[in-house]
TORDODO-835435 format. One record per residue: x, y, z of N, C-alpha, C in turn. Coordinates in steps of 0.2 Angstrom, whole numbers, padded with zeros to 4 digits, always signed. Example, Ala and Ser with C-alpha at 12.3 -4.5 7.8 and 13.67 -1.06 7.14 Angstrom:
# residues 2
+0066-0028+0039+0062-0022+0039+0066-0016+0039
+0064-0011+0035+0068-0005+0036+0064+0000+0039
This chain:
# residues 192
-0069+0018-0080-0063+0016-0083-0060+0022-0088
-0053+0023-0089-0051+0027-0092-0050+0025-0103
-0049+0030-0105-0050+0028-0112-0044+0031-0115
-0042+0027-0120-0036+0031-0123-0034+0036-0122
-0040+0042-0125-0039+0050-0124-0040+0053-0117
-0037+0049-0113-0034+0050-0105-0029+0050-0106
-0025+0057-0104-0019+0057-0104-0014+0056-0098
-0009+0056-0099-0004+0052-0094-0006+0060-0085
-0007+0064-0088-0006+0071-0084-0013+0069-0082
-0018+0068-0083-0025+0068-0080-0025+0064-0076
-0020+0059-0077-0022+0050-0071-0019+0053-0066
-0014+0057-0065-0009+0057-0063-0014+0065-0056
-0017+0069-0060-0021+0074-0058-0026+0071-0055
-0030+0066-0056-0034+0066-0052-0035+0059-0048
-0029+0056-0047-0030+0049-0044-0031+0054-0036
-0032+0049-0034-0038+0049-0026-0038+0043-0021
-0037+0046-0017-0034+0039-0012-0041+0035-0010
-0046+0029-0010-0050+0027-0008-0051+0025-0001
-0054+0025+0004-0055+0022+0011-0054+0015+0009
-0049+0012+0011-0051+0005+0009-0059+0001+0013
-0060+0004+0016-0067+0000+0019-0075+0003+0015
-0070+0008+0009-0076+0010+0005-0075+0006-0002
-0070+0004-0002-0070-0002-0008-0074-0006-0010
-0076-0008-0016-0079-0014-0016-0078-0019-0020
-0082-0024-0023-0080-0026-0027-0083-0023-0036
-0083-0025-0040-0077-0029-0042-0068-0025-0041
-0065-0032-0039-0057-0029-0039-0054-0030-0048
-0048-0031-0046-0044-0031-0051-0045-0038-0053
-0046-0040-0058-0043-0052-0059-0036-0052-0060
-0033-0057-0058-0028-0061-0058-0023-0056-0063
-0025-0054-0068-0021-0054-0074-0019-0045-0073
-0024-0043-0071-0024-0034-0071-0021-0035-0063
-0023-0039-0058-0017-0036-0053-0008-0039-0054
-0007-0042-0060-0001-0043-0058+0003-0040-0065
-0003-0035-0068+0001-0030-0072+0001-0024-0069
-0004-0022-0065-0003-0017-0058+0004-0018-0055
+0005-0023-0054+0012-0024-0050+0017-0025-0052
+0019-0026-0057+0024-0027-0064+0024-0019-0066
+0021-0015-0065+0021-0005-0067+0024-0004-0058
+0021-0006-0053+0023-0004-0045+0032-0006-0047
+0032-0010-0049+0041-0012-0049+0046-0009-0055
+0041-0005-0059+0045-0001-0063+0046+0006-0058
+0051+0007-0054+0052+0012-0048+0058+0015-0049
+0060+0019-0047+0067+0023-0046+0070+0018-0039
+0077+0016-0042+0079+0011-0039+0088+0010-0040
+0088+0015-0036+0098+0015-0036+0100+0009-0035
+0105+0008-0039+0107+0001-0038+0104-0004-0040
+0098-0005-0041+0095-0010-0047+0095-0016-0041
+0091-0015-0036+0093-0020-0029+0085-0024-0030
+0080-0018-0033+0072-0021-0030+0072-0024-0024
+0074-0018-0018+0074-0019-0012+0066-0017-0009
+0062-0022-0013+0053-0021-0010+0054-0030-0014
+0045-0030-0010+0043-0035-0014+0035-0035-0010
+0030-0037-0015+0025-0037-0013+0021-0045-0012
+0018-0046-0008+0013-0051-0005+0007-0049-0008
+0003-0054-0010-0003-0053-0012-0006-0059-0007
-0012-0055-0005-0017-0057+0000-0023-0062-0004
-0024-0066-0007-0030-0067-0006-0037-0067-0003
-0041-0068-0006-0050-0068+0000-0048-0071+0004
-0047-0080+0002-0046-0085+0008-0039-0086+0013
-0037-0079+0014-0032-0080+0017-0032-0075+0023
-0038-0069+0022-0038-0063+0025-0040-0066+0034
-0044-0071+0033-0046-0071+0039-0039-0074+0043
-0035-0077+0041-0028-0079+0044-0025-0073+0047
-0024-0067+0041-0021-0061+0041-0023-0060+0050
-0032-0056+0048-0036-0056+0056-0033-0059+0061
-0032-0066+0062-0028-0071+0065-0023-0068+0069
-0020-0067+0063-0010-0064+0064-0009-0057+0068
-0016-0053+0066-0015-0045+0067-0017-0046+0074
-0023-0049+0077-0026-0049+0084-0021-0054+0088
-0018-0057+0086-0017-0062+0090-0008-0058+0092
-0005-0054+0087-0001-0050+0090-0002-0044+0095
-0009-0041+0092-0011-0036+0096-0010-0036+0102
-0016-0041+0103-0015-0046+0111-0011-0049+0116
-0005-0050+0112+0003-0051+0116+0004-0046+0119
+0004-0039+0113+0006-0032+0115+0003-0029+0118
-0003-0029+0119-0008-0026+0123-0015-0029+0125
-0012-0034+0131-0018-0041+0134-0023-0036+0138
-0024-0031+0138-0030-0025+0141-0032-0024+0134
-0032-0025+0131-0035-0023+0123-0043-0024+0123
-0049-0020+0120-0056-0020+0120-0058-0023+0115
-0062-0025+0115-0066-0028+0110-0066-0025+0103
-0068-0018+0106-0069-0014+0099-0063-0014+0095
-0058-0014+0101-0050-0014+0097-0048-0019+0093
-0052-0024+0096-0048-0031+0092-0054-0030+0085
-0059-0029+0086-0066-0032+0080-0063-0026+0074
-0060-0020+0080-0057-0016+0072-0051-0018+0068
-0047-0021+0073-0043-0026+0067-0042-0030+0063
-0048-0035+0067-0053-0039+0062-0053-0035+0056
-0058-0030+0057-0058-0030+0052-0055-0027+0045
-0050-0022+0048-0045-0021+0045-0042-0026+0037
-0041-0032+0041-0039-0037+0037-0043-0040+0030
-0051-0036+0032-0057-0039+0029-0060-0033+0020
-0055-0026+0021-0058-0023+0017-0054-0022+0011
-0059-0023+0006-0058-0023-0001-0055-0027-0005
-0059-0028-0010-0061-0036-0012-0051-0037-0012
-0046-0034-0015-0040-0036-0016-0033-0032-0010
-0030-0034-0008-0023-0031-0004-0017-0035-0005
-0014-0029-0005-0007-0031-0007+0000-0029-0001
+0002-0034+0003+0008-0033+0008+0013-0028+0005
+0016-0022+0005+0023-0023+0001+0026-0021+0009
+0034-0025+0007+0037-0024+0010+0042-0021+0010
+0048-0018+0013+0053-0016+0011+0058-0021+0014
+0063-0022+0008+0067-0028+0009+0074-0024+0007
+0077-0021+0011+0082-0019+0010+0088-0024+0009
+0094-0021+0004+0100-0027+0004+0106-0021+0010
+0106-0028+0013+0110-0024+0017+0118-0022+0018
+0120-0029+0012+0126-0028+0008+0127-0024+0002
+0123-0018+0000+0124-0014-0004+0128-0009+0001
+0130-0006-0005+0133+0001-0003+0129+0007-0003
+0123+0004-0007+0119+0009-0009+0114+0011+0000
+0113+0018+0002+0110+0019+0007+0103+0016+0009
+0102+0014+0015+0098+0009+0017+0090+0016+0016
+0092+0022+0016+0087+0026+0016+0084+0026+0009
+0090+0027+0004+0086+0026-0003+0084+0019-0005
+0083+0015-0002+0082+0008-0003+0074+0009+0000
+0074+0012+0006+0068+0012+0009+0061+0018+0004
+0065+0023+0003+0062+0027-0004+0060+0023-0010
+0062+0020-0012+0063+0016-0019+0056+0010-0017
+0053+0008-0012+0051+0004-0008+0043+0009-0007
+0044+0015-0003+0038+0019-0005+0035+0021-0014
+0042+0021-0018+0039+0024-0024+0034+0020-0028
+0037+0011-0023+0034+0005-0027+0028+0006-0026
+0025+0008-0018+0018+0008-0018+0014+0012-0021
+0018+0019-0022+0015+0026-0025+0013+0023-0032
+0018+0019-0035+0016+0017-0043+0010+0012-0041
+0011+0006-0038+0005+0004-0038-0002+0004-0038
-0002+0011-0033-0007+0016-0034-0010+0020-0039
-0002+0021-0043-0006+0025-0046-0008+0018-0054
-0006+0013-0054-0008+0008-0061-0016+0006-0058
-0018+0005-0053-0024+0004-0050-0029+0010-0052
-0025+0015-0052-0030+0021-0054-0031+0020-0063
-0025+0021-0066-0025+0018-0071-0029+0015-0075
-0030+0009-0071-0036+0003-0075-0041+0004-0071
-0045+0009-0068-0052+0011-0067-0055+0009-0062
-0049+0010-0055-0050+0005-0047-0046+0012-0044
-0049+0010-0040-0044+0013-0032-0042+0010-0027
-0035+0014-0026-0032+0011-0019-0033+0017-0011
-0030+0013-0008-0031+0015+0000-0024+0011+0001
-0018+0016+0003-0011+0014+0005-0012+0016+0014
-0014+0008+0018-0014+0009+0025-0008+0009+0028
-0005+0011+0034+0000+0008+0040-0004+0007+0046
-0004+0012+0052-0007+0007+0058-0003+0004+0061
-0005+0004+0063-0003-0002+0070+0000-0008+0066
-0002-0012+0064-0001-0019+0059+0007-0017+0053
+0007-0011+0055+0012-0011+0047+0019-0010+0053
+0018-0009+0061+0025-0009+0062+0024-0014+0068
+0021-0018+0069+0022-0024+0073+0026-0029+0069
+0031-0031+0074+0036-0037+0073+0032-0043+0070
+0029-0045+0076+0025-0050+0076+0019-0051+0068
+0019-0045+0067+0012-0045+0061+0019-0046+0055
+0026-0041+0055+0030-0042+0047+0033-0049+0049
+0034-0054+0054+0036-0059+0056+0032-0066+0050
+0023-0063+0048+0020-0064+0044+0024-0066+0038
+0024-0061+0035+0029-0061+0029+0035-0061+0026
+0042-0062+0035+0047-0060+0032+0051-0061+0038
+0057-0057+0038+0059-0055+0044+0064-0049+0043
+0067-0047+0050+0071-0040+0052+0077-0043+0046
+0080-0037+0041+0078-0031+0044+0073-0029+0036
+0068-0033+0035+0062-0030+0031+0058-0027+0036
+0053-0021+0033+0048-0018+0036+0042-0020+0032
+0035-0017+0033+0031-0017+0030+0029-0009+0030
+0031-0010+0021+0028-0002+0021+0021+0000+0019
+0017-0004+0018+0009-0003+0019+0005-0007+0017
+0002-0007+0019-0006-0015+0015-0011-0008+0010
-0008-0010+0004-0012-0008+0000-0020-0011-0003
-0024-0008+0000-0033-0010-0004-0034-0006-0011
-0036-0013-0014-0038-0011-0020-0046-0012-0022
-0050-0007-0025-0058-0011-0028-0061-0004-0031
-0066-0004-0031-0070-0002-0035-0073+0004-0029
-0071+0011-0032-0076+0017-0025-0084+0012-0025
-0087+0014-0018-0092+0013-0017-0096+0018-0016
-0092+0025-0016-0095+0030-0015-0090+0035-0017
-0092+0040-0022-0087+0047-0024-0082+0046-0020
-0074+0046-0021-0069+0048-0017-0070+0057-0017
-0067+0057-0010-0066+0061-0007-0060+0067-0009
-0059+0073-0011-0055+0078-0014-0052+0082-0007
-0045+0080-0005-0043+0081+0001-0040+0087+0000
-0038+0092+0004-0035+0098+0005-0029+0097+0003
-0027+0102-0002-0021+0100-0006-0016+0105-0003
-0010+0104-0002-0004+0109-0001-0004+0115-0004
-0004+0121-0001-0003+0127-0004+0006+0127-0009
+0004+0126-0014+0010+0125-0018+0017+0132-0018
+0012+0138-0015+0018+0144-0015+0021+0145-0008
+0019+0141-0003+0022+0137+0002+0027+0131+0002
+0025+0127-0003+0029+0121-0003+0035+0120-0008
+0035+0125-0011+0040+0128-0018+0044+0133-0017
+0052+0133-0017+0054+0136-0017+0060+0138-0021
+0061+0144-0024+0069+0144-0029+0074+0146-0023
+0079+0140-0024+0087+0143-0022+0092+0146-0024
+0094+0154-0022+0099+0158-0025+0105+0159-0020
+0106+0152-0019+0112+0153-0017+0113+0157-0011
């Protein structure tokens, strides 16, 4: 867990994406996931639409989720194997907490449907990083389950999307330090 004398520029340097299947417990409780989420919705957001909104999954509800995502699958693809469906399965099953967000765009703004959609990623990227914050890690997945109809039919309808199922818990094992962007590639000055 981090301590006072963690600075805003450290959390920020060393947050770390978790496998959600290397998560464990303990998660966040009730009170620490819904100040995680309360920080996800402080976002950059033109227009002040809070064009997202987030679901929260329960333990007792995963196996339903499973339900929803295999049962989709298998409309879309009735030659699907075994392995295919049990990795679905278990998809639905990792890490003690996960959080649906969706993107819910207003589609009577005037504001662009594309920055509506940004504003909806930023939400997760915070949430992310308040879970690192208070001494947990997340795993931001898509897949297969994050653009089936039939699976955001779950939570919502067209025209929201599902912009990720976020896992949250405790590393189970060191996160991994992924190859980072050479920065004198990805930076550059414009002189016109």
């Amino acid at each position: 867990m981090f301590n006072d004398r963690t600075t805003p520029l450290t959390l920020l340097a060393t947050r770390r994406s978790g496998k959600p299947r290397d998560l464990v417990a303990p998660g966040p409780d009730a009170a620490q996931l819904a100040e995680m989420l309360t920080i996800a919705a402080r976002t950059p957001d033109h227009g002040k639409l809070a064009p997202w909104r987030f679901v929260v999954m329960p333990t007792e509800a995963r196996a339903k989720l499973a339900q929803v995502i295999t049962t989709a699958y298998r409309a879309e693809r009735p030659q699907a194997s075994g392995t295919e469906i049990a990795s679905l399965e278990q998809f639905a099953h990792q890490a003690p907490d996960l959080v649906v967000v969706l993107s819910s765009p207003r589609t009577d703004s005037h504001i662009p449907l594309w920055e509506q959609e940004l504003s909806a990623g930023a939400a997760c990227m915070n949430l992310l990083h308040a879970a690192h914050a208070m001494g947990y890690a997340g795993g931001w997945l898509t897949g297969w389950p994050a653009f089936s109809d039939a699976v955001r039919d779950a939570f919502g309808a067209a025209p929201e999307r599902i912009v990720g199922f976020v896992f949250i818990g405790t590393p189970g094992r060191p996160l991994d330090e992924r190859p980072r962007p050479d920065m004198a590639r990805m930076v550059s000055t414009w002189h016109g």
